[in-house]
C-alpha positions, 0 to 999 in steps of 0.5 A, a space after each residue: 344620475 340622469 333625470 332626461 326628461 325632468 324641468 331642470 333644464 333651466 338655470 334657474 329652474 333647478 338647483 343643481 351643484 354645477 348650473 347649466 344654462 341652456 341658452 348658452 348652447 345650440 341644440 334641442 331641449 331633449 340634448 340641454 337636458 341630457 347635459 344639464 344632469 350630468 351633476 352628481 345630485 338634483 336638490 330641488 325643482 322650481 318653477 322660473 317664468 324668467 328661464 322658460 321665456 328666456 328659452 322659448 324666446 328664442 324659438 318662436 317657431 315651436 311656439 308657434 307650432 304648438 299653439 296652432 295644435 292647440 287650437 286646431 283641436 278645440 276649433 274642430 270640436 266647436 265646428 262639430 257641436 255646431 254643425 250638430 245643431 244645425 242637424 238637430 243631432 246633439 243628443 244623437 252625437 254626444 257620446 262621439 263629441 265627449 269621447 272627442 273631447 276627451 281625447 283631445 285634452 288627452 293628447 294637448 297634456 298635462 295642463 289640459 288634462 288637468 283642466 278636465 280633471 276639474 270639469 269632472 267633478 261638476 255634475 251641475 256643469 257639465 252633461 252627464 255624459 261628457 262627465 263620464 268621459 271626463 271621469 277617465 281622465 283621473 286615473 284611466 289615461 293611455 300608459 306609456 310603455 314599461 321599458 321607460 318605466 323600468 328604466 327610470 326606476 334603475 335610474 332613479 333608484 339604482 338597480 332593476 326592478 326585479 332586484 328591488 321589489 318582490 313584485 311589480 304588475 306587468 302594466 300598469 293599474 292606473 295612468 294619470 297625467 304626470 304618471 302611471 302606478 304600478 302595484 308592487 310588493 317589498 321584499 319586506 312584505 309590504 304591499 306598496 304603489 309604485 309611480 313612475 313619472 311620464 317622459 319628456 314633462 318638461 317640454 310639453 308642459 314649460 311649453 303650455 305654460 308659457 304660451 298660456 302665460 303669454 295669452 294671459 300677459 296679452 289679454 291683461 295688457 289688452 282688455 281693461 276690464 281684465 283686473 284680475 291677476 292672469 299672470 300671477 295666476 298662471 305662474 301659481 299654477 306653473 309652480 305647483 305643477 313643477 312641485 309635482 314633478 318632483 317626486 321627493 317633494 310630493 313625498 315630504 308634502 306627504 309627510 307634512 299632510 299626514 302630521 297636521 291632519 292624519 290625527 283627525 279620527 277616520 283620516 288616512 294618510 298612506 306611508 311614503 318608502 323613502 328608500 324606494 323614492 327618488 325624484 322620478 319614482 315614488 313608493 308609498 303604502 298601497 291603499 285598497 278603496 273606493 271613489 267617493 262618487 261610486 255611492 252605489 257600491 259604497 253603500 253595498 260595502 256599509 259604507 256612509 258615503 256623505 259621512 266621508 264627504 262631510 269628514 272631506 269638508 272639515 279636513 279642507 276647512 283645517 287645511 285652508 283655515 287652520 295650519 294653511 297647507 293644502 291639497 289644491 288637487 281633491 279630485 275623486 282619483 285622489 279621495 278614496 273611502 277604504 274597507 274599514 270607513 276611512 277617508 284616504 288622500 293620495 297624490 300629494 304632488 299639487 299642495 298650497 300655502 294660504 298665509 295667515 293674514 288670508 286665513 284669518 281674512 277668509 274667516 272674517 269674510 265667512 262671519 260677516 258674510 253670514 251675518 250680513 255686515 257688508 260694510 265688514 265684508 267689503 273691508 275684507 276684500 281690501 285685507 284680502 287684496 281684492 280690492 287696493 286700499 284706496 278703493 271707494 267702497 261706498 257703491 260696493 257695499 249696496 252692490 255686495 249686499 245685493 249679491 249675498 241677501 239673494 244668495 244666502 236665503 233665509 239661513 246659513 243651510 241655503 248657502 251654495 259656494 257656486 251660486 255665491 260665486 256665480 252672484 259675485 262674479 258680476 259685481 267683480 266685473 262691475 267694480 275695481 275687483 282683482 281676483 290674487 294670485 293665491 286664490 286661484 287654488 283655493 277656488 279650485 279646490 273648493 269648488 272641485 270639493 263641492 263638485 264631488 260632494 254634489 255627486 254624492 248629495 245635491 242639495 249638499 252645501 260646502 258654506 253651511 257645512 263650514 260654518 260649524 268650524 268657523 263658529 268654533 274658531 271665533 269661540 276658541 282661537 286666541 288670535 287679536 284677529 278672530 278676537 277682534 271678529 268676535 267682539 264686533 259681531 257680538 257688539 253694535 252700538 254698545 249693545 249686546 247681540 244675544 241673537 248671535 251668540 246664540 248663532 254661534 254657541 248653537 253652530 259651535 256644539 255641531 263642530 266634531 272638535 269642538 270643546 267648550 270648556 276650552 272655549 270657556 277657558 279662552 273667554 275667561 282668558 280673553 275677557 281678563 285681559 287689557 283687549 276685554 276691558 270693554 266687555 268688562 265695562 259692559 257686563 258691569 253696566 248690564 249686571 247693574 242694570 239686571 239685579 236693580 230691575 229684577 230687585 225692583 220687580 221683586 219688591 214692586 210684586 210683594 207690595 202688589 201680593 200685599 195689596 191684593 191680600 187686603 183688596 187695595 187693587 191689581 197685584 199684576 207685575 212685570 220685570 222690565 222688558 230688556 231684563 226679561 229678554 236678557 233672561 230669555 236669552 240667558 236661558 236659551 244660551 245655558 240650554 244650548 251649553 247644557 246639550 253641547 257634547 261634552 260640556 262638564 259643568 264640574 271641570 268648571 269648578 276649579 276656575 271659581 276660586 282663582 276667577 274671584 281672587 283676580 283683581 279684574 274680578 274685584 273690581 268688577 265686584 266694587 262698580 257693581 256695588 258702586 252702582 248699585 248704590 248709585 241707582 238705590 240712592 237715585 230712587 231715594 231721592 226720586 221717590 222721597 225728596 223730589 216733588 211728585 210734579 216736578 217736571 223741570 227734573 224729570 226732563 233732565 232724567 236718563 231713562 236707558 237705565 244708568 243711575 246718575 249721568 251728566 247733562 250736556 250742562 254738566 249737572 247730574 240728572 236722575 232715573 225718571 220716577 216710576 208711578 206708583 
């Protein structure tokens, strides 16, 4: 098998049953290639910065030249823009200066198309005009012609095309930057996609890359107040892009995709041919739809464009939050919304991994960002490798609570992923920040999914529209992490916070996979456990503190109904102001379970019976009594024993609701004597 044109040049760049090194021998690359792929079989293509510079090292002339190509270009474009201005031409010329623009990333490659792709998905940056030239770059690039074409699919795949499929377009439906797709039809009958991958890859882009890669290195080493890890960065880039130019690896990337997230209701995946797909071809199931930023003809076809966008954001939110793997590349070439309503992704070739630490990271940056607890979110940027552990986050926290209490507004709704990270890119300027390496990705991702949502809807907010599914995360996900995340935001200084959650049984019930009686089961589950034992210890003290004041308002309401029954006085009562609100919230709380979809208060029966036999639950039942015995023997002996006058006791009394406590001196003190 001969793959000229692919990055395995490289020893270590690629997995070859008989490695080559190319700086072993003299030569072009083009002829290292050819002779790298006379082994039998290609396993795998990786990226290797090491290699790459090992070779072009060795050439600084074509270094040199390419970069001076690169550079010529942008320096004529921004000549243009400002001779336009001088003139007062803009607007008259910039139509001439976007096609210009296009074309030049066009013809600097992959990388810088890919940068393009980016930019066209952002209406809120980029002139409209400029963005319709930069939309072409997604699929509508100049094809390369079909003999190549047809010669790497005999070469990959064994035969020429005719023999393999029933049907194949003469050109080619769509070109992108790593390739051109051909509609075709199986001898079997399905109608499928054939992309073909361009010719000399490798070149041009190992070539970018390590001039980006050396720009990178030298303005890390020169500007100091560079923290951020441009290498990493770039190298994360170079891998994905190598991934994508093996064709077999964007196929099982396909597969993955579709097992973890094909199960969500109006998500598609197409099926990859594995017997029409090789490192430089790949067949998948042809897939008719439309552009998510056409809303004009999705609405003409019945279809809710924001719907698909929503269904977009929560699929991302699995991806990055839940299982990990995701599309680092969902620009509008690669979302369609096909006839039946369905969300489709194609082109599986640039997909991440974001671990678990960062995702559990990530979800407890969104809690209390949300919630503005600074002190917790500049303790994320330590676990989330933002910040070293040794950083001093005292000036940080007012600096991040400066930021976000502008950008948040008054409710989760005002939340703006742009204007949040627009906000906080000056305080990572300020501050000892380091942006890592993995989150370059997931910046661009999310930020090229908000672009595409904006198109649809502009007041569209990704951050409010994810906080349902964190909502619903902290209320059923099991891990010490999210555990840990729930009990300090529902806990401060010992106190319970109704108001949050409230907050989040409200968020949760919006969540599309939410289900409550799982939520429940986890609580319970959680609550039993040795990490509940503080919980238990509260709802204890706070059962206690409810049936004694509401025992006592009872009583205090039929002594007021008998006196006004025989004229002794006012029989107005009121329960104690924390009970009352307690009860408020309570009520407040079972009316948000009472409307969550799908909430059965009948499934919960069966738990009662095993939920009382627990020993955890008995002894919960025995302090209760325990305390309230406490608080009763207490009142005795306030109201019966103790002198009415007697202020030296009444000084050493708790008056926060507990029945007998120590003073500092170590002897009891009792509840303070209400009056009659």
């Amino acid at each position: 098998m001969q793959t000229a044109e692919t990055p395995a040049t490289f020893r270590s760049a690629a997995v070859l049953d008989r490695p080559v090194s190319i700086e072993d021998r003299p030569g072009s690359m083009e002829e290292h290639l050819k002779s790298a792929h006379d082994a039998s079989e290609m396993v795998a293509v990786r990226y290797d910065p090491v290699a790459i510079a090992d070779y072009y090292g060795a050439r600084p002339l074509q270094v040199i030249g390419r970069t001076i190509g690169i550079l010529f270009p942008f320096v004529l474009f921004a000549l243009g823009l400002w001779w336009d201005k001088q003139l007062g031409r803009i607007e008259q010329n910039q139509r001439r200066r976007a096609e210009s623009l296009r074309d030049t990333l066009t013809h600097l490659g992959p990388a810088y198309i890919k940068i393009g792709q980016a930019l066209s998905t952002r209406p809120d940056l980029v002139p409209p005009i400029y963005l319709e030239e930069l939309t072409r770059l997604q699929d509508q690039l100049p094809p390369f012609p079909n003999e190549v074409a047809f010669q790497f699919i005999e070469e990959e795949l064994g035969d020429r095309p005719e023999n393999i499929y029933a049907e194949l377009t003469a050109d080619p439906i769509a070109a992108a930057s790593l390739g051109q797709v051909y509609k075709g039809k199986l001898k079997t009958g399905e109608t499928v996609a054939v992309k073909v991958q361009r010719p000399g890859l490798a070149e041009r882009i190992t070539l970018d890359l390590y001039i980006l890669r050396q720009v990178s290195q030298w303005a890390t080493n020169t500007f100091k107040r560079i923290r951020s890890d441009l290498v990493g960065i770039m190298d994360e880039f170079g891998a994905r892009i190598f991934e994508e130019m093996d064709y077999t690896q964007e196929g099982r990337n396909a597969e993955r995709f579709s097992q973890l997230y094909g199960a969500i209701p109006d998500i598609y995946v197409p099926h990859i041919y594995w017997e029409y797909t090789a490192q430089r071809v790949l067949t998948m199931e042809w897939i008719e739809g439309t552009k998510l930023t056409k809303p004009v003809e999705l609405a003409a076809q019945g279809i809710d464009a924001a719907y698909l966008v929503e269904l977009g954001v929560q699929c991302s939110l699995r991806q990055l939050l839940e299982h990990g793997f995701f599309h680092a590349d969902p620009h509008p070439g690669n979302l369609l919304a096909t006839r039946d309503g369905k969300l489709a992704y194609l082109d599986f070739g640039m997909m991440s991994q974001v671990q678990a630490p960062q995702r559990y990271g990530l979800i407890e940056a969104v809690v209390h960002m949300v919630n503005r607890d600074f002190e917790g979110l500049a303790k994320d940027y330590v676990k989330l490798e933002f910040l070293t552990p040794d950083t001093d986050l005292t000036p940080i926290i007012p600096a991040l609570a400066s930021v976000f209490s502008n950008a948040l507004g008054s409710s989760v709704a005002e939340l703006n992923f742009k204007s949040i990270t627009d906000q906080l890119s000056q305080v990572m300027y300020d501050y000892p920040f380091r942006v890592p390496a993995y989150y370059a990705l997931i910046i661009r991702s999310l930020v090229t999914l908000e672009g595409i949502a904006i198109n649809v809807d502009p007041n569209f907010k990704v951050l409010s529209k994810a906080y349902p599914y964190i909502a619903k995360r902290l209320l059923t996900d099991p891990s010490p992490e999210l555990r840990a995340s729930l009990r300090d935001l529902l806990f401060k200084d010992g106190s319970f916070r109704w108001n949050r959650l409230e907050n989040l049984l409200n968020n949760a019930k919006d969540s599309a996979d939410y289900d409550l009686n799982q939520a429940v089961d986890q609580a319970l589950s959680f609550l039993f456990s040795e990490r509940g034992d503080f919980i238990r210890e509260y709802l204890v003290e706070e059962i206690v503190k409810g049936i004694d004041g509401y025992g006592q308002t009872t009583v205090q309401r039929l002594m007021a109904t008998l006196r006004d029954r025989i004229g002794l006085g006012n029989g107005s009562s009121a329960p104690p102001a924390d009970a009352s609100q307690n009860m408020e919230s309570l009520s407040r709380i079972l009316n948000i379970l009472r409307d969550t979809p799908g909430f059965d208060p009948i499934q919960l029966l069966p738990v009662v019976p095993n939920l009382l036999l627990r020993p955890e639950t008995q002894r919960m039942g025995q302090q209760i009594a325990g305390g309230l015995a406490q608080r009763a023997a207490a009142r005795f002996i306030r109201e019966f024993l103790l002198p009415a006058d007697s202020t030296q006791a009444n000084d050493r009394l708790n008056g926060n609701g507990k029945a007998l406590s120590k003073t500092s001196s170590g002897s009891l003190a009792l509840p303070a004597r209400r009056s009659a």
